[in-house]
N, C-alpha and C positions, 0 to 999 in steps of 0.2 A: 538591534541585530545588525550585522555587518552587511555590507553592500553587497558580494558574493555569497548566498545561500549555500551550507551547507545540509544537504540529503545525510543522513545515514538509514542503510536499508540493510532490514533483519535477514538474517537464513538461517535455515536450521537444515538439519542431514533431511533428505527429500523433497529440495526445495523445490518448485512447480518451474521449469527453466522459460516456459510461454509469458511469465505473469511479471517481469521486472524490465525485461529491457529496453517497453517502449518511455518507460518513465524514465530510468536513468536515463539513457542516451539523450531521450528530448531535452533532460532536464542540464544535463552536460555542453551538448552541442548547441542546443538553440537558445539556451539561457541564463548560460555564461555558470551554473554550479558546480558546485562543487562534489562529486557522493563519491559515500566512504561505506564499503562492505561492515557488514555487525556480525557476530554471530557469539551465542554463546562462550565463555571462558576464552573466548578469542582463536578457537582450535578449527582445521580446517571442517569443511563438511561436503558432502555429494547431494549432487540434483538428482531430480528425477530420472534424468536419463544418464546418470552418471558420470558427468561431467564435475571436476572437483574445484571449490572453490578455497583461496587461501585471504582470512580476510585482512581487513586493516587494523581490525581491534575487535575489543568485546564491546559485551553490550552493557558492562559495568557502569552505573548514570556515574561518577568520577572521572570515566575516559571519554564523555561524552557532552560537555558540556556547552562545547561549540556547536551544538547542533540545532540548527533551525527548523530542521523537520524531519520526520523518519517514517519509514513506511517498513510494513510486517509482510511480509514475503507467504506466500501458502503452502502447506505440505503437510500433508498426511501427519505426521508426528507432532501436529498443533491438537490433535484428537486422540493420539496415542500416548505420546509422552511430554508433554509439553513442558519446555523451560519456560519459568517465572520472567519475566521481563516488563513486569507492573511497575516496578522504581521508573526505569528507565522513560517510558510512556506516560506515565501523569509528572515527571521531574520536565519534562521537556512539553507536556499539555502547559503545566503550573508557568512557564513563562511565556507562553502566547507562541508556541511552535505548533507546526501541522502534524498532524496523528494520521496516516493512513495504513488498513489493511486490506489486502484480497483474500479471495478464497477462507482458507481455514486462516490463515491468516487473523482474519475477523476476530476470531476467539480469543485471541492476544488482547482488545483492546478492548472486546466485552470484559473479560475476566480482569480488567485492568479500572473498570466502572466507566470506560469514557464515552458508552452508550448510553448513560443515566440519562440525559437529558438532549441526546442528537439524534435525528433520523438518521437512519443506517438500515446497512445492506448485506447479505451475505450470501450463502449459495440455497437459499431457500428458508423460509419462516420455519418449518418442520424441521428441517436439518439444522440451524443455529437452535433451536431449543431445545433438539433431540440430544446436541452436544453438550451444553450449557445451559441446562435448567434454570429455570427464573432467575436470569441474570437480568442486573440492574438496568431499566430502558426498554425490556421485550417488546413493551406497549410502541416504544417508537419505530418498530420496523415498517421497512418499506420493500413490498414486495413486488419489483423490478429486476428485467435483466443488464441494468445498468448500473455506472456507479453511482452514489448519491454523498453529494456535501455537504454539511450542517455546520456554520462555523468554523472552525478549526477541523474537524472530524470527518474525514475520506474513507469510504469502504465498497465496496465492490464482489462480485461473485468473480469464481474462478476464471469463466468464459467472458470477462470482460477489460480485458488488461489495454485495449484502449480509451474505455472511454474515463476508465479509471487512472491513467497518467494525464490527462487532460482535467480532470477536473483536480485531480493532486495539485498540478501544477497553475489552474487557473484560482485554488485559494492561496497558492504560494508565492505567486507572480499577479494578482485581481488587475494592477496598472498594463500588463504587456497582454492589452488585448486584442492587438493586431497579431502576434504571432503566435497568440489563444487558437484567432479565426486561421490562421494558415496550417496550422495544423488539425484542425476540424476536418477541413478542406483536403488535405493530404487524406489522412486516414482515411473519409467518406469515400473517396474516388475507388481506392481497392472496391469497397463493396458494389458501388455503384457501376464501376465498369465488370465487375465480376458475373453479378446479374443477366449484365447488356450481353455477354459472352453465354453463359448459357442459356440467352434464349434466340441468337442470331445459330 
């Protein structure tokens, strides 16, 4: 894989707009990558809050084959109507790239089998099997408000879009774990000085 990592990160119409941008921005500004918007048929889509996105491509595995790692974005319409994007995700698991999802998200990558064999994470053990019935791996969930890494395989609940760009990008980057720990350190401070503030 080339020296500069290329990100591509899925959207679809309702995409969760709290759950991507501590991972691309880190993964851009602090670590020199590269990320390219995905979304289906390659046509625009709206966030959650309505906000529109225009992307770089589809998510066609032929327009993607430079990709060293992709991450599945969350929204409602991973539960309602979900587009296929199981080529793309095991085409890009099959050469040794990182696989992550958040939120519903998740369901992308269950329904793609790349839980068969990883501890993994989503917005509750009740809720991924209420969605996705004895998908392949159920046995390996991990019920945590965190994200959780198994090899190659990133997933994370809705409410956790930081600890889930961190550990995206510490199986993406394992050697840059000085600026792994400087961003632990950033993130932690909001919460830690947040606390200190509502109890002074």
């Amino acid at each position: 894989m080339s020296e500069q990592k290329t990100i591509g990160v899925v959207f679809i119409d309702r995409f969760a707009d709290w759950e991507y941008g501590l991972l691309a921005a880190s993964a851009v500004e602090w670590f020199g990558a590269r990320a390219v918007s995905l979304t289906p048929n390659g046509k625009p889509v709206t966030s959650a809050s309505g906000f529109m996105l225009t992307p770089d491509r589809s998510t066609e595995v032929d327009e993607n084959t430079d990709l060293d790692a992709v991450a599945v974005i969350g929204s409602d319409l991973w539960v309602d109507a979900p587009p296929d994007i199981s080529g793309l995700l095991t085409a890009i698991a099959a050469r040794g790239g990182v696989i992550g999802g958040i939120c519903a998200g998740t369901l992308a990558l269950a329904r793609a089998g790349l839980f068969d064999k990883a501890k993994h994470t989503s917005n509750g053990r009740d809720w991924i099997n209420e969605k996705e019935p004895a998908y392949p791996g159920a046995q390996n969930y991990q019920d945590v408000p965190y994200a959780v890494a198994d090899g190659r395989i990133v997933s994370a609940p809705g409410s956790a879009p930081g600890t889930f760009a961190l550990a995206y990008l510490k199986t993406l980057y394992p050697q840059r774990t000085s600026d792994l720990a400087q961003m632990r350190t950033l993130f932690a401070r909001e919460y830690a000085e947040g606390e200190h503030a509502e109890a002074s």
